[in-house]
KOLDRENDO-23254 format. One line per 2 residues: number of its first residue (from 1); for each residue x, y, z of N, C-alpha, C. Coordinates in pm, 1 decimal. Layout:
N
NUM	X,Y,Z,X,Y,Z,X,Y,Z  ...
! end
This chain:
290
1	11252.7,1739.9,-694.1,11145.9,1804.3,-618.3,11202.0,1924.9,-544.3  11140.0,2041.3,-562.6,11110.7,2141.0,-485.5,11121.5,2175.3,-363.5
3	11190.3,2271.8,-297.9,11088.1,2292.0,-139.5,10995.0,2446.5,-195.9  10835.3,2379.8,-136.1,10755.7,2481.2,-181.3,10794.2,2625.0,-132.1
5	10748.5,2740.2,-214.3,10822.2,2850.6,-219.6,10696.8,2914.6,-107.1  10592.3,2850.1,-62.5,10432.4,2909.7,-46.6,10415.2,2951.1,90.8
7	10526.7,2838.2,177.8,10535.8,2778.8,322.1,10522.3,2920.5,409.4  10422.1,2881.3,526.9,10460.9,3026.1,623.9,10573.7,3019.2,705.0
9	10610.2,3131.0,726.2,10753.3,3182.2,801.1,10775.4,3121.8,905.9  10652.9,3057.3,968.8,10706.3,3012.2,1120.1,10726.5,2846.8,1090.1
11	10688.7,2776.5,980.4,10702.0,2659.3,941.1,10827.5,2589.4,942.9  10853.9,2499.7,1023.5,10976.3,2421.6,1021.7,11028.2,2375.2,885.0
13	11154.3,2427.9,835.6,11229.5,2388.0,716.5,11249.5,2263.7,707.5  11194.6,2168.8,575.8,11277.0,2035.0,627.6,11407.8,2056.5,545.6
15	11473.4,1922.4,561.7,11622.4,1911.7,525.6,11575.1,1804.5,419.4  11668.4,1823.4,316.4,11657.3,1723.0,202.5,11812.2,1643.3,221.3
17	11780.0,1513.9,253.1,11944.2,1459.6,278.9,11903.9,1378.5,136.8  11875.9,1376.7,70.5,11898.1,1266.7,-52.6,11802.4,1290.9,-184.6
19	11851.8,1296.9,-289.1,11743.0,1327.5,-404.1,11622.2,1361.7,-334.6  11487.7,1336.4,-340.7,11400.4,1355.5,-348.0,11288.1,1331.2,-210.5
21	11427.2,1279.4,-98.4,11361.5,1267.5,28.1,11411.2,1386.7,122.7  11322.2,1441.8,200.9,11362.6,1515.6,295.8,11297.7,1463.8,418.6
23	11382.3,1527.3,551.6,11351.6,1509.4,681.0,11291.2,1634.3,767.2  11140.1,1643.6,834.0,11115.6,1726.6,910.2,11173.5,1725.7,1061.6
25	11275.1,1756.2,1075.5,11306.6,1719.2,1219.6,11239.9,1820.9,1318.9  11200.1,1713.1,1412.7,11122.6,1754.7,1528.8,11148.3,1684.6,1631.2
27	11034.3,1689.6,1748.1,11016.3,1587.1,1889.0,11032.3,1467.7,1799.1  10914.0,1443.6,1700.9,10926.6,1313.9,1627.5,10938.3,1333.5,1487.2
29	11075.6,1273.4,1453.9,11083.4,1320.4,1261.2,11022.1,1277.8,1200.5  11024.8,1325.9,1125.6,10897.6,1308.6,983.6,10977.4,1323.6,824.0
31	10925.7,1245.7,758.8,11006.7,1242.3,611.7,10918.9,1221.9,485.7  10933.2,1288.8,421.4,10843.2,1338.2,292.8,10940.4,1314.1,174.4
33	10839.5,1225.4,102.4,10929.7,1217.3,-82.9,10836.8,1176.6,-192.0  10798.1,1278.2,-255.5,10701.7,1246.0,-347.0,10535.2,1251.0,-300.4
35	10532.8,1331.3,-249.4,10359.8,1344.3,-181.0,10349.6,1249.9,-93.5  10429.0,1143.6,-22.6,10405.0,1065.3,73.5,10491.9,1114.2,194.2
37	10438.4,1126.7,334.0,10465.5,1178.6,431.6,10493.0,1019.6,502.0  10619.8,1020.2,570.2,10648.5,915.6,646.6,10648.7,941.0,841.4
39	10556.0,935.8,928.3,10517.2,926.5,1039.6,10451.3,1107.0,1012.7  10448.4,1136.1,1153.5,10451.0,1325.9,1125.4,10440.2,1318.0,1263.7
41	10512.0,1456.5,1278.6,10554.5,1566.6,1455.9,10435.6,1618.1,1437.5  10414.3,1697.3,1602.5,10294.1,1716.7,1624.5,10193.3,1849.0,1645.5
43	10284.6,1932.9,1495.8,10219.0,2002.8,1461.9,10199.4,2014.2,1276.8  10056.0,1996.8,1254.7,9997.7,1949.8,1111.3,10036.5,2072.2,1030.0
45	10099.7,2193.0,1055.0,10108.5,2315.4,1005.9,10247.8,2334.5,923.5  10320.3,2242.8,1008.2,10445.9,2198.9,926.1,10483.0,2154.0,786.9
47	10361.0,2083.8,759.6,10412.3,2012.4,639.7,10316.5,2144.2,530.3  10259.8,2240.4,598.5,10186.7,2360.8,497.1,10259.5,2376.3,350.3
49	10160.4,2336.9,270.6,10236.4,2371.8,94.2,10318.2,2249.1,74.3  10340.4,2117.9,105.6,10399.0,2018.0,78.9,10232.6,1916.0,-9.7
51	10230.3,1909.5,-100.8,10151.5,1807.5,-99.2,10164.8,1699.5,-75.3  10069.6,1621.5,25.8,10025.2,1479.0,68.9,9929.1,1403.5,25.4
53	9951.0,1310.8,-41.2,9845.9,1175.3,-91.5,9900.1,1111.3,23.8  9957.6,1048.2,108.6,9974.3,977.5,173.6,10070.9,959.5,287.5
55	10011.0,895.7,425.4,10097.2,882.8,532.5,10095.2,763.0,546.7  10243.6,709.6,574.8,10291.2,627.8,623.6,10349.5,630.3,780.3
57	10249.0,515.8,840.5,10251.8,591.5,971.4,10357.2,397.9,1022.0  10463.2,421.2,1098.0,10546.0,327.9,1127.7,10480.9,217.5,1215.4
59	10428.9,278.0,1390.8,10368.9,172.0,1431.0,10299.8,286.8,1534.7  10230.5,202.7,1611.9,10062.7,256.1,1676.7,10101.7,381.1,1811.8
61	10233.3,405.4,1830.4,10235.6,512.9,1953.1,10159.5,647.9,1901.0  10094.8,709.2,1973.4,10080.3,861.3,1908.9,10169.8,984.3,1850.2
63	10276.5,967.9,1955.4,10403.7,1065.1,1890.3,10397.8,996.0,1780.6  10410.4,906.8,1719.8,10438.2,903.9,1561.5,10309.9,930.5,1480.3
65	10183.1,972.9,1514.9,10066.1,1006.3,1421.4,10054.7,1128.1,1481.4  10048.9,1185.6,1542.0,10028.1,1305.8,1615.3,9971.3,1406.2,1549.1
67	9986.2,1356.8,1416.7,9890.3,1490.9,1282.3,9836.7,1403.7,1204.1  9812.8,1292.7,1203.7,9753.1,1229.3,1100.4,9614.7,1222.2,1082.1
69	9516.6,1243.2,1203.8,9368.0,1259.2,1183.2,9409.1,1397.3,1122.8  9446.1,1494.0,1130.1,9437.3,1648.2,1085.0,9454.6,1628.9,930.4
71	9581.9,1540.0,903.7,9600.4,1532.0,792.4,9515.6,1461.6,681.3  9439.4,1364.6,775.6,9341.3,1298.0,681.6,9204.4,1388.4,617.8
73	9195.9,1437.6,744.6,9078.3,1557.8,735.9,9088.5,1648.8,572.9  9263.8,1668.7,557.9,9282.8,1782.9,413.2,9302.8,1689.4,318.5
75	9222.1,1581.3,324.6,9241.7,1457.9,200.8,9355.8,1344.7,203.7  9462.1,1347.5,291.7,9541.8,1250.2,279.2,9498.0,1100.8,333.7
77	9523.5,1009.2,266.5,9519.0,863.6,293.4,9637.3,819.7,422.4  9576.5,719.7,514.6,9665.2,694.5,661.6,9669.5,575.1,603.9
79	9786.5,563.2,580.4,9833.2,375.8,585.2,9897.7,331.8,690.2  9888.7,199.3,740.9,9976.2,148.3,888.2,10001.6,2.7,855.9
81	10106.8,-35.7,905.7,10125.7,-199.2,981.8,9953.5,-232.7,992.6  9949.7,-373.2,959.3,9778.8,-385.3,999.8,9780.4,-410.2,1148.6
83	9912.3,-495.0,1218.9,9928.9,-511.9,1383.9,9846.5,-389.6,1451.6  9883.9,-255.2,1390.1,9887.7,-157.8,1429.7,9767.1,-56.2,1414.0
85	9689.6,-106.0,1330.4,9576.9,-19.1,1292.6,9472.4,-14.3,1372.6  9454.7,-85.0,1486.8,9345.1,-54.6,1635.0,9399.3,-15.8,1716.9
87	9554.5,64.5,1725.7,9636.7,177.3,1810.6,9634.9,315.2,1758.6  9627.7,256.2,1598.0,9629.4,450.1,1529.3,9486.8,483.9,1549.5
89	9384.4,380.5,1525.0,9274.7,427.8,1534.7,9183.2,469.4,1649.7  9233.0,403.2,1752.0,9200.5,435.2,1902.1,9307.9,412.5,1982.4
91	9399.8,518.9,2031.2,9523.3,505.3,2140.0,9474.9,450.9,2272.7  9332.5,429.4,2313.3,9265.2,391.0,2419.2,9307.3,248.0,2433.3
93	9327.8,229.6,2348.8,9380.9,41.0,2267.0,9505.7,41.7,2387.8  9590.3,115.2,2345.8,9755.3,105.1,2400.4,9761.5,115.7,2529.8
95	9686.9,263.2,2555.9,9620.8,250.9,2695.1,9643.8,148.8,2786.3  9498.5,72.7,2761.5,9442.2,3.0,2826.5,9544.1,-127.7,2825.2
97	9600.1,-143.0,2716.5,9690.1,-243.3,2677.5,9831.4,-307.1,2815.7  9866.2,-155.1,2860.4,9975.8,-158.2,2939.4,9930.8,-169.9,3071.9
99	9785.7,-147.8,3119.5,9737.5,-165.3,3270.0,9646.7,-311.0,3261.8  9706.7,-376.0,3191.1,9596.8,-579.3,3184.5,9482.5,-510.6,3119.1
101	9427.7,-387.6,3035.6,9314.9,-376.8,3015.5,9213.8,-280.9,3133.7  9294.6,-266.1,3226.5,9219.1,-190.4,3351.5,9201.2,-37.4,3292.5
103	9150.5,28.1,3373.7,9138.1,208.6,3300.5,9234.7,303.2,3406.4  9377.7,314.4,3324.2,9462.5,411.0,3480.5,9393.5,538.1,3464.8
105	9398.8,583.0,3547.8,9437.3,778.8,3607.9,9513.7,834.9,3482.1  9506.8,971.8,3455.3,9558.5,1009.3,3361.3,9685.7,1017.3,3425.4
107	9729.4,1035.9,3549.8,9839.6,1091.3,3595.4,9916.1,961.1,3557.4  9865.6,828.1,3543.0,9997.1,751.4,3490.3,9986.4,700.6,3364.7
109	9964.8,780.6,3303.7,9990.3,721.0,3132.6,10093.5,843.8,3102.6  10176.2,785.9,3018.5,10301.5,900.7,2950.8,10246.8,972.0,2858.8
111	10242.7,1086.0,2790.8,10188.2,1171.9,2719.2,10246.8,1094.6,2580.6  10347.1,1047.2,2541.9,10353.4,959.8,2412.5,10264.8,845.7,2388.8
113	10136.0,824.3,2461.3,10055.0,744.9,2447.8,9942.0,798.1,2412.1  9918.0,931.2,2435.4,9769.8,993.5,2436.8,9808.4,1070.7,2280.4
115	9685.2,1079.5,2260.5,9664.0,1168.1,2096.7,9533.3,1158.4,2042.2  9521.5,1160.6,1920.2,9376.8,1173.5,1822.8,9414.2,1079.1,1728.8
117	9302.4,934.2,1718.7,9316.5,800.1,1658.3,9253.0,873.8,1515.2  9321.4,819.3,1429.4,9332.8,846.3,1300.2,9268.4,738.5,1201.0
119	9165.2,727.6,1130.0,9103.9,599.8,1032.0,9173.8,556.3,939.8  9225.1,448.2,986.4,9349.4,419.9,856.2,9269.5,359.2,717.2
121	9322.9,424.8,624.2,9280.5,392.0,489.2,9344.7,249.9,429.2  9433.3,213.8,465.9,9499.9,109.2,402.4,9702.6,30.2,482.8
123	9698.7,-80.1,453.8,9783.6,-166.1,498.4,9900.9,-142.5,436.0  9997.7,-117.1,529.2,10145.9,-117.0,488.5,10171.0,-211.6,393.2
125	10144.8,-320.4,428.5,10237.3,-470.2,337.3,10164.7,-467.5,231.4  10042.0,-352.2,177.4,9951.2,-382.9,60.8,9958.5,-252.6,-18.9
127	10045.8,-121.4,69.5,10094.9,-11.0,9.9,10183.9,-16.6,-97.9  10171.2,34.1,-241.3,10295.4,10.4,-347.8,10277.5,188.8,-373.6
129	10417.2,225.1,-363.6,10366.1,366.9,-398.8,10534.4,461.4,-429.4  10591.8,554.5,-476.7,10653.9,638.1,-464.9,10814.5,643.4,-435.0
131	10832.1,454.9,-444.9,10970.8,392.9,-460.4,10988.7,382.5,-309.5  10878.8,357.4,-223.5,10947.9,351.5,-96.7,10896.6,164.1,-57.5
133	10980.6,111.7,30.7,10945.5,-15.1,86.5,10907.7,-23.9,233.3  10821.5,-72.7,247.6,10790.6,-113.9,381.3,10840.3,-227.0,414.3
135	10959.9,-195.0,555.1,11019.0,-315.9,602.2,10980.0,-327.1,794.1  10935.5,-451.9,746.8,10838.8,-493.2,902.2,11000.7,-493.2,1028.6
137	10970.2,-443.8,1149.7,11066.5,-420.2,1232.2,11027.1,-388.6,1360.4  10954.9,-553.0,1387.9,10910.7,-550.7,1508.2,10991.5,-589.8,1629.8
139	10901.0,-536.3,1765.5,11009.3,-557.5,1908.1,10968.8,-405.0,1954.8  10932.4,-302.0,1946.3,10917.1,-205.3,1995.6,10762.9,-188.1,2043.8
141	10708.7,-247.9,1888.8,10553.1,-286.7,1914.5,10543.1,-433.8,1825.1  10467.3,-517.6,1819.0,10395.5,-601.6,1683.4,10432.4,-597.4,1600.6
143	10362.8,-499.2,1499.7,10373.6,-448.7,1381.1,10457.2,-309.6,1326.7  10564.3,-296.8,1441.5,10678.4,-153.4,1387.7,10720.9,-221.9,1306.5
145	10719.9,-128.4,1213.8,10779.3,-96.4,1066.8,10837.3,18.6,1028.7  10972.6,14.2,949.9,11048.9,140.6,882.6,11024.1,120.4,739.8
147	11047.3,217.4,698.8,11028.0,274.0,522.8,11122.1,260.9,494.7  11180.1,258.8,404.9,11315.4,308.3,296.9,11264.8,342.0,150.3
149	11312.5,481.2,201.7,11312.2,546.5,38.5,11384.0,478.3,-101.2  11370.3,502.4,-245.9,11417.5,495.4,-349.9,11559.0,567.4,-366.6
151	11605.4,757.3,-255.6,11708.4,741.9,-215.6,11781.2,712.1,-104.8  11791.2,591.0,-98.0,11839.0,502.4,28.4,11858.2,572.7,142.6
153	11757.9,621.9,151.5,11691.6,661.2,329.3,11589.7,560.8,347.5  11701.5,525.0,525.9,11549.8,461.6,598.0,11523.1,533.7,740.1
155	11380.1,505.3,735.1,11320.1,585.3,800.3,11298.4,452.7,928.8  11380.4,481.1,1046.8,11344.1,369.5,1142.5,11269.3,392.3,1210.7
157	11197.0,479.2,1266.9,11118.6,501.8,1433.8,11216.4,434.5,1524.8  11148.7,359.0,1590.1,11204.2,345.7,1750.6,11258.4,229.3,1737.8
159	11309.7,164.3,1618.2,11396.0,37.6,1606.9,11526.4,38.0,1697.1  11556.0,178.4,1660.0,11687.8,167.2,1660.2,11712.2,328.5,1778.4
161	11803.6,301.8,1890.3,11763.2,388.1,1990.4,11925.0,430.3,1960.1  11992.2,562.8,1896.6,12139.8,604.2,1928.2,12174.5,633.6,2043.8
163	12355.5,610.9,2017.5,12407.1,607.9,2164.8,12396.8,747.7,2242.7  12352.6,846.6,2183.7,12319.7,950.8,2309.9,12168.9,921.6,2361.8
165	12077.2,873.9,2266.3,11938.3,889.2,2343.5,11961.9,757.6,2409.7  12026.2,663.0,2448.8,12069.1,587.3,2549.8,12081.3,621.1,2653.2
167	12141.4,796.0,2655.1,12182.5,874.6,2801.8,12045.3,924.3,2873.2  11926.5,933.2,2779.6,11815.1,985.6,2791.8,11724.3,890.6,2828.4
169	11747.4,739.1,2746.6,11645.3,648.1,2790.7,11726.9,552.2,2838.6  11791.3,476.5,2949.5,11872.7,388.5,2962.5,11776.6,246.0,2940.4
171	11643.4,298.3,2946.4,11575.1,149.0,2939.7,11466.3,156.4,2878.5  11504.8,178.5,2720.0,11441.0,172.9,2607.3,11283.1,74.2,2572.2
173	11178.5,146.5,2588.0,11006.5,62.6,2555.4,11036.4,-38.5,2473.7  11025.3,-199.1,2498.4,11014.8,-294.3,2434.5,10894.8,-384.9,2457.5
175	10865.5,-468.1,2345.2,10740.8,-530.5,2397.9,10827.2,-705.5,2410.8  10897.6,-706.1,2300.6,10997.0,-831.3,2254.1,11116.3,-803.5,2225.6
177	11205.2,-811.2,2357.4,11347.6,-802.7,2324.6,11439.3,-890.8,2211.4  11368.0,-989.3,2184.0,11426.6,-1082.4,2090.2,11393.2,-1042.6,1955.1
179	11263.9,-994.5,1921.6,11240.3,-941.4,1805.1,11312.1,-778.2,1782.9  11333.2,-689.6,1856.1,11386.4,-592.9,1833.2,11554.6,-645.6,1797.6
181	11599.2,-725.9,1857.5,11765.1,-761.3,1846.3,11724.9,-822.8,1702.2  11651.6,-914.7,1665.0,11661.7,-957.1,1494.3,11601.8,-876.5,1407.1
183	11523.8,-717.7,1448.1,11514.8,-592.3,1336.6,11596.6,-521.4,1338.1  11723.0,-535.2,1431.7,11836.4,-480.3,1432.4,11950.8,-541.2,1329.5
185	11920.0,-663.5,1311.7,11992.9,-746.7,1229.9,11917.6,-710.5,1111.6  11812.5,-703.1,1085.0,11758.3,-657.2,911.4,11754.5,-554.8,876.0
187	11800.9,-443.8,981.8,11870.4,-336.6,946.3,11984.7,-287.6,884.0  12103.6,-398.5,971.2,12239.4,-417.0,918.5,12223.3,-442.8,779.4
189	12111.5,-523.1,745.5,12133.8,-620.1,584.7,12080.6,-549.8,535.5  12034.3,-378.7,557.0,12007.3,-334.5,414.5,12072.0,-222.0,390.0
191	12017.6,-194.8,211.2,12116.9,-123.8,121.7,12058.9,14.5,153.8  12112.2,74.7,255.6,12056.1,255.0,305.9,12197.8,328.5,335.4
193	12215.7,489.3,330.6,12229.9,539.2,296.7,12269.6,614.4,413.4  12101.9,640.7,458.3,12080.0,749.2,562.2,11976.0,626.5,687.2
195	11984.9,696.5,799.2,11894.4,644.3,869.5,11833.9,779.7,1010.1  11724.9,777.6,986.0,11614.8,868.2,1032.3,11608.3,795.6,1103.6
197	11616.4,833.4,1279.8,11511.5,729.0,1355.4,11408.1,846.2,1363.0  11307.7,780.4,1469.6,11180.7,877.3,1487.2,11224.9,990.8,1588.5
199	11312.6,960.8,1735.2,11387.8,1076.7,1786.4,11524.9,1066.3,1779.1  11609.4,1176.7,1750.0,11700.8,1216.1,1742.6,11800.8,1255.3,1631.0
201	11915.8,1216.4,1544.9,11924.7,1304.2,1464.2,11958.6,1171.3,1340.9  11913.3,1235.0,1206.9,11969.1,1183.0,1098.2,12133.2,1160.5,1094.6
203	12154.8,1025.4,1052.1,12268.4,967.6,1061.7,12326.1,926.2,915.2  12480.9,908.1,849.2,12524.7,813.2,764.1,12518.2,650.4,830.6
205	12537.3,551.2,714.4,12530.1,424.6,724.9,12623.6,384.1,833.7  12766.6,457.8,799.6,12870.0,392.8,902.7,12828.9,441.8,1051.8
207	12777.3,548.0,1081.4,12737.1,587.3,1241.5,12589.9,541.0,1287.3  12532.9,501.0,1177.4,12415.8,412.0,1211.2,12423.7,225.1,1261.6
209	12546.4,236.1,1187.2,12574.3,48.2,1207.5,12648.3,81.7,1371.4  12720.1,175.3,1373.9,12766.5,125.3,1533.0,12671.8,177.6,1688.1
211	12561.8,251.8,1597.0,12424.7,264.4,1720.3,12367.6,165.5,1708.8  12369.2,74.5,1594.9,12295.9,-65.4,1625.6,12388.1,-110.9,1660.3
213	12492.1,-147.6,1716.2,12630.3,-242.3,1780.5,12573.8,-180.0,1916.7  12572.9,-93.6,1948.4,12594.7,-33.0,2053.4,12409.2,-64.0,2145.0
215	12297.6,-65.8,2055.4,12192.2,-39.8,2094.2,12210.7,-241.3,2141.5  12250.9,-290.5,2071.3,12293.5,-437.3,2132.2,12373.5,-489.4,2205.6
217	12461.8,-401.0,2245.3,12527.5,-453.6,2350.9,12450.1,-390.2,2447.3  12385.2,-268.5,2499.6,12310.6,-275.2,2611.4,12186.0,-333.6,2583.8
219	12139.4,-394.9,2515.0,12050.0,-490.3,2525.8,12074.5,-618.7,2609.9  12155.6,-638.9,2542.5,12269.4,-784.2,2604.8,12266.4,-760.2,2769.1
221	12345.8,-685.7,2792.7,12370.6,-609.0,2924.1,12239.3,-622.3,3016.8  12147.3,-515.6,2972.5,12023.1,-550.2,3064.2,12002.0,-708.3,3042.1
223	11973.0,-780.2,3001.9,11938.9,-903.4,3022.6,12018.4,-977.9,3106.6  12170.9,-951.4,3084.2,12254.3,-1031.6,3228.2,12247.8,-932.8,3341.2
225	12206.3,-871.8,3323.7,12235.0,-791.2,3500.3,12067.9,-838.7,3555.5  11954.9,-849.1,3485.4,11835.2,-925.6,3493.1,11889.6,-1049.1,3580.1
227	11911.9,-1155.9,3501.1,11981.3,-1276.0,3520.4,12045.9,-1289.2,3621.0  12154.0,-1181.6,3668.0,12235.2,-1182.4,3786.5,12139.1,-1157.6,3897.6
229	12049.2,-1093.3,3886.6,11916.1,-1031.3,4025.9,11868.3,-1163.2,4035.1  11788.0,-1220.3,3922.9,11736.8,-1314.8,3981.1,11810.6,-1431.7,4060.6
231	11956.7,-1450.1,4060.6,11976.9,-1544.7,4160.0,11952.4,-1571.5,4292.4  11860.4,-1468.3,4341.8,11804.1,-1467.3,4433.9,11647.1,-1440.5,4375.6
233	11541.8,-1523.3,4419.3,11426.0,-1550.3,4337.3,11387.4,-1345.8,4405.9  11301.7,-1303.8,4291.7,11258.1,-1144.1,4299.2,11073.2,-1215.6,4262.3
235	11024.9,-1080.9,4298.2,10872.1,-1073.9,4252.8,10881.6,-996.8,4166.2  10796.6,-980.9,4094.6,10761.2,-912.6,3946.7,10770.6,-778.0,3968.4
237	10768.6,-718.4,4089.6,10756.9,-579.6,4145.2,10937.4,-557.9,4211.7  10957.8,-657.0,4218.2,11126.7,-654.5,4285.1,11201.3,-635.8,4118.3
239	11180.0,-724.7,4042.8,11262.3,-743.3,3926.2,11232.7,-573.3,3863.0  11165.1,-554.6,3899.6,11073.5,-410.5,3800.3,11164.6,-247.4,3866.9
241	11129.6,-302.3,4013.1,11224.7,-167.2,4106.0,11399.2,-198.0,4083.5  11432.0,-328.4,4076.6,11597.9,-364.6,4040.9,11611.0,-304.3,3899.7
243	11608.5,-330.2,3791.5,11654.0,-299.5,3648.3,11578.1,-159.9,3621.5  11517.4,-66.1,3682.9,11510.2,44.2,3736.2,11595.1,140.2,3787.5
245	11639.2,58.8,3867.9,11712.2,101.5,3956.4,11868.2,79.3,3865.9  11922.0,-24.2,3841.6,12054.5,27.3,3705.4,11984.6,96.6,3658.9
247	11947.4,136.2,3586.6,11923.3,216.1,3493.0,11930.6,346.2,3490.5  11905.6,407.6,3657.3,11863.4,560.7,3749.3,11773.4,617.0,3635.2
249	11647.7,518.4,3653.8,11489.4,586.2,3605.4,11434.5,670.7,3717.1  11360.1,775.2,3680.2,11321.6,840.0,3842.2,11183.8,809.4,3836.6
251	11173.4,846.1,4022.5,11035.8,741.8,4073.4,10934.8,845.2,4059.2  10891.6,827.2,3901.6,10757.0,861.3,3875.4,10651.4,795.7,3758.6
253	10531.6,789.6,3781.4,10408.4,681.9,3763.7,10424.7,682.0,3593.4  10458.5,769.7,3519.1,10515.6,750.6,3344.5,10564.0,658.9,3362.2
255	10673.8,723.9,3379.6,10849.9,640.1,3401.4,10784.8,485.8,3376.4  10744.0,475.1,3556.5,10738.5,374.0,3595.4,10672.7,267.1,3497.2
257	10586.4,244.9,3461.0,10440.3,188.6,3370.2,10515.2,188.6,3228.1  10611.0,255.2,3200.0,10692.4,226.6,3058.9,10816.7,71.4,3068.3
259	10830.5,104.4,3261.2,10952.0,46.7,3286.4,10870.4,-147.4,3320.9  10759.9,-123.1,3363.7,10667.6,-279.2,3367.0,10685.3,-369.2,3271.5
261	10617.3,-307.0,3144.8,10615.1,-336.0,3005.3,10745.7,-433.3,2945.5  10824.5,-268.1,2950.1,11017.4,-333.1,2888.4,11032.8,-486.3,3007.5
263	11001.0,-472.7,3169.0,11117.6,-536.8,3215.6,11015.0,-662.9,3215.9  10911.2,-684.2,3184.4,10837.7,-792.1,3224.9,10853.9,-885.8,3052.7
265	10925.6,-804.1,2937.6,10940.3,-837.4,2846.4,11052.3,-917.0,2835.4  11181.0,-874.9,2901.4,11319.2,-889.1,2921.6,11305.8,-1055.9,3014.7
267	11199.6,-1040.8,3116.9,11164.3,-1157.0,3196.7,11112.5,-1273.1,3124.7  11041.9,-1232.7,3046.1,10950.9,-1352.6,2927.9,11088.5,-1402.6,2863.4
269	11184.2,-1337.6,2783.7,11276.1,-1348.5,2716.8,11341.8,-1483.3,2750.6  11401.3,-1443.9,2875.9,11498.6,-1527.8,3015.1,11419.0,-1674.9,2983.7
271	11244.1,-1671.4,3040.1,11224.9,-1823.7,3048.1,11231.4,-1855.4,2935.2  11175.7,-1803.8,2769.2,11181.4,-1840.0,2649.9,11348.3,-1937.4,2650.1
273	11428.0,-1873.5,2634.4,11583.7,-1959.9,2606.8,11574.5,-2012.0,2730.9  11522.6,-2033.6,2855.1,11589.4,-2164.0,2978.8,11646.1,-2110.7,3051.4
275	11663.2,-1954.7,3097.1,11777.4,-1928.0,3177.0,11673.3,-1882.4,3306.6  11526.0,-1866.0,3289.3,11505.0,-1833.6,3411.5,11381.2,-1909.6,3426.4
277	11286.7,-1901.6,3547.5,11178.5,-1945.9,3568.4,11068.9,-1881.1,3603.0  10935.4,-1909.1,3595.3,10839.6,-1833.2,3664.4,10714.8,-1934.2,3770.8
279	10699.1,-1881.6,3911.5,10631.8,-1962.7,3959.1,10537.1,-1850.8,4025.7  10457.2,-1922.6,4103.0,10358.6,-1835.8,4232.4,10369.1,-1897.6,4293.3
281	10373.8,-1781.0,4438.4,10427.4,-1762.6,4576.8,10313.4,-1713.3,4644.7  10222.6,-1724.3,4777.3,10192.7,-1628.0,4816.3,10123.4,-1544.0,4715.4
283	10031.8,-1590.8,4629.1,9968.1,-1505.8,4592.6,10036.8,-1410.9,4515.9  10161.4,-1401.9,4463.6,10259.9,-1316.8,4407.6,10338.1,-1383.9,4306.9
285	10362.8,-1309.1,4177.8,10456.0,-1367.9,4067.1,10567.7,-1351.2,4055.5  10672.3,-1489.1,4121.8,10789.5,-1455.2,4119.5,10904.5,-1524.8,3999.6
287	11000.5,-1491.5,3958.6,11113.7,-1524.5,3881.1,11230.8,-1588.4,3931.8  11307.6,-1692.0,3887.7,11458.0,-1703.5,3956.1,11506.7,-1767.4,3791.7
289	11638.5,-1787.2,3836.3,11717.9,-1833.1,3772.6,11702.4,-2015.3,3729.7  11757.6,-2033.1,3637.7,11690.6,-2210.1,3642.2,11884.7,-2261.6,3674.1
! end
């Protein structure tokens, strides 16, 4: 395959790291092989003169669809995780998802939540198409899922966080810390090449296996320094400002509302294996150690 000769001048070049797959790198990468577009950045002008039958969209945040209603509009088909297909189709979903369902202020939702919900045409696990596989790789959301191409590129999204965007996010969006640590493990076990996450840069196999070593040991980490706070029983708002606070997140209403989510996930984790507890106090939800 080609790079089309047609493209306008201001159009982001992609990179072809492997036969017949290339990478659009952007805010959020994007990867094209064979008329199928894997997530897309968030301008639809990019992929100009590439033909698309189809997007493969990973899981329900907006940075990863961010062109996909546009794209559906010029005929392309939106496929998703089915977990995921009442987030691509209304981000109001995710929204509402992270405040119990309440309606916040715009001022505290993160702009990687807001976008244009896209009508998905069809189900990842029911997609057969263009030598690529859909491998389920949940813990970030439900239904996250990465691709892997026919040339052993995989395309992770937010599975897998490298050790510099560690410096950027010290306390990486999780919904299930336990499920992200075992899509980290079905990562290790497969036969790839290349690995695309959704931010930051295309990697070989060997510098991809030690950002997943590495994306697990501070996993590990936050959970005992969790563990160590609670030996003194915390409220859900104490545990939330502590593992915050390692982390040096700054005190603002994004931030913050990303940081609920992860640490109230990390907390579920604790009582799941026995190491911590949850009771009410005063009208307040508190944690300790068992």
């Amino acid at each position: 395959m080609d790079v089309p000769t047609d493209r306008p001048d201001t159009a982001v070049q992609p990179r072809r790291l492997a036969g017949d797959t290339f990478v659009f790198e952007s805010i959020t990468n994007s990867g094209y092989t064979n008329g199928v577009l894997i997530d897309t950045g968030p301008e639809p002008e990019a992929y100009a003169g590439w033909p698309i039958s189809d997007v493969l969209i990973t899981h329900g945040h907006a940075d990863h669809f961010s062109s996909a209603a546009a794209l559906r509009r010029g005929g392309a088909r939106i496929i998703a995780p089915r977990e995921e297909v009442s987030l691509v189709e209304n981000p109001e979903v995710n929204i509402r998802g992270m405040f119990s369902w309440a309606r916040p202020s715009d001022a505290m939702v993160t702009k990687l939540f807001r976008g244009d919900g896209a009508k998905v045409d069809g189900y990842a696990d029911e997609w057969k198409g263009a030598g690529i596989d859909g491998i389920p790789l949940p813990g970030h959301t439900l239904g996250h899922s990465g691709y892997l191409t026919a040339d052993g590129v995989l395309f992770s999204a937010d599975a897998v966080y490298q050790r510099a965007m560690w410096q950027r996010h010290p306390l990486p969006y999780a919904i299930d810390p336990g499920l992200v640590a075992s899509s980290l493990s079905v990562i290790e076990s497969l036969d790839f090449d290349w690995l695309v996450p959704g931010h930051g840069v295309p990697t070989g196999r060997e510098e991809a296996l030690l950002d997943i070593a590495h994306h697990r040991e501070r996993m590990e980490a936050i959970s005992a320094s969790l563990l160590a706070h609670l030996a003194e029983p915390l409220t859900t708002e104490q545990a939330i400002a502590a593992l915050s606070r390692d982390a040096g997140l700054s005190d603002n209403a994004p931030e913050y509302w990303l940081a609920v989510t992860t640490v109230k996930a990390y907390l579920s984790d604790l009582v799941r294996e026995g190491s911590a507890e949850f009771f009410v106090r005063d009208h307040a939800g508190w944690w300790r150690t068992v």
